[in-house]
PLY file of the C-alpha trace (Angstrom):
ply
format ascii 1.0
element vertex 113
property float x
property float y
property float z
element edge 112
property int vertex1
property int vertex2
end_header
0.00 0.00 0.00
0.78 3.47 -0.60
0.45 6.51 1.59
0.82 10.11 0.92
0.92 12.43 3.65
-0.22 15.95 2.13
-1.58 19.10 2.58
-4.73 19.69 1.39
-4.05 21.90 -1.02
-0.66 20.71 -1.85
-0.39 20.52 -6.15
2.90 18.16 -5.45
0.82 15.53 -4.21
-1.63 15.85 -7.06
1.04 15.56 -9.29
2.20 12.73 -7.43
-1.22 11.40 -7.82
-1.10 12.02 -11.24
1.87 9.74 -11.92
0.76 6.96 -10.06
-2.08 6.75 -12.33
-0.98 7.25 -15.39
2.89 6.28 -15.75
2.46 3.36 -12.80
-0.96 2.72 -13.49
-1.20 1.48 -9.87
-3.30 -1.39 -8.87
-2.57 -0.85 -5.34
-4.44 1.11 -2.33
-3.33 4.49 -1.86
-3.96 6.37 1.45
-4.51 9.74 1.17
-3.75 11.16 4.89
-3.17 14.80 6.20
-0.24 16.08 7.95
-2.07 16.55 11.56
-0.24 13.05 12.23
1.17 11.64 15.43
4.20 11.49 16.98
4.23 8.36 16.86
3.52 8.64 12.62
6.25 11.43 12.74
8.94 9.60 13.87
8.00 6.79 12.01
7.91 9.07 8.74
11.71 10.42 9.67
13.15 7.01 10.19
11.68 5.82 7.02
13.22 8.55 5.32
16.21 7.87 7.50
16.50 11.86 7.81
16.72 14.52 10.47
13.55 16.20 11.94
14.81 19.49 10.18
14.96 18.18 7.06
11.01 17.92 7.16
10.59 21.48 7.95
9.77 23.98 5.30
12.29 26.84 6.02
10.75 29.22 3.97
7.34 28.97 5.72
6.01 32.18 7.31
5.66 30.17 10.60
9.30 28.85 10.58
10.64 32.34 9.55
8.49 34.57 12.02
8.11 32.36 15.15
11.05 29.52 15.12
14.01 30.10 13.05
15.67 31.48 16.06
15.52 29.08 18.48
17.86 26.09 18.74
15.44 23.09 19.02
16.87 19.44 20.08
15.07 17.56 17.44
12.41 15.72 19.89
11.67 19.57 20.35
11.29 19.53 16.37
8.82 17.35 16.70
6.56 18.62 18.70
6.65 21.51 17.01
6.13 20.22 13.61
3.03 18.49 15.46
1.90 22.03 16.71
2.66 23.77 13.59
1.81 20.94 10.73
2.03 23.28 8.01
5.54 23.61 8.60
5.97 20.26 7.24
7.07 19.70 3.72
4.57 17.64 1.66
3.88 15.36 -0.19
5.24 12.65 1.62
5.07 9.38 -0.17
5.76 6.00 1.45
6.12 2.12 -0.26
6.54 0.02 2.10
9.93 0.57 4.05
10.81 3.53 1.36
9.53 6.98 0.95
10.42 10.50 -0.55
9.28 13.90 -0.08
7.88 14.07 -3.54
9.22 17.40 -4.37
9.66 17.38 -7.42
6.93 15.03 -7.45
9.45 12.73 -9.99
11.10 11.57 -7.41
8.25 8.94 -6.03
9.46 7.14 -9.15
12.11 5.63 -7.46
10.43 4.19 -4.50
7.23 2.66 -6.58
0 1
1 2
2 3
3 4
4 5
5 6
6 7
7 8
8 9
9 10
10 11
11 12
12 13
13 14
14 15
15 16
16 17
17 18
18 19
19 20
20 21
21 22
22 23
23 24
24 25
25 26
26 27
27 28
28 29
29 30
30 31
31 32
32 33
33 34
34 35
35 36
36 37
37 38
38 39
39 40
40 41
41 42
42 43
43 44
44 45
45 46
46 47
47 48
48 49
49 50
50 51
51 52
52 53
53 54
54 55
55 56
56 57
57 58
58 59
59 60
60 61
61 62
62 63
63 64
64 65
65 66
66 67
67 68
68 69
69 70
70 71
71 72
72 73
73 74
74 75
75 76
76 77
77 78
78 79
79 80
80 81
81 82
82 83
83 84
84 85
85 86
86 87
87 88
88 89
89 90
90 91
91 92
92 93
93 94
94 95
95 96
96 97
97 98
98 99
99 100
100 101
101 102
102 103
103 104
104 105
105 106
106 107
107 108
108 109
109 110
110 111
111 112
């Protein structure tokens, strides 16, 4: 099964969506999910991605740039920021299994499917 963690309004992940279906032509169950996740998810998402909770955070986001950028977070304080702020998080985030990619550009799902 695929997931994609997204925005709502995110046009990666509808580009994402849109390669799934037509250069993959995918027969399996994609889960469309938001980005109010869990800790629990989050973590989950960063070790599949095997990354650092910064490298999830959009830098360039009002939020980040007002509010955060200033302050030296450990990165279980990353967390639970990204979980207060969740539009801080870059999206889409597509998982296969035990692989994902932020799909930005939205090409690069094509090398976890």
């Amino acid at each position: 099964m695929i997931v994609i963690y997204q925005h709502p309004k995110c046009k990666a992940a509808k580009k994402c969506v849109k390669i799934l279906e037509t250069d993959f032509k995918q027969n399996q169950e994609v889960t469309y999910e938001g980005l109010d996740v869990t800790e629990e998810d989050l973590k989950r998402i960063i070790k599949i991605l095997d990354c650092k909770p910064i490298d999830l955070i959009k830098l360039g986001h009002t939020i980040w740039k007002t509010l955060l950028r200033f302050i030296d977070f450990s990165d279980d304080e990353l967390i639970k920021v990204m979980l207060h702020y969740p539009l801080i998080i870059k999206s889409p985030i597509v998982i296969n299994g035990n692989k994902a990619v932020i799909g930005r550009p939205p090409e690069l799902i094509k090398h976890i499917i």
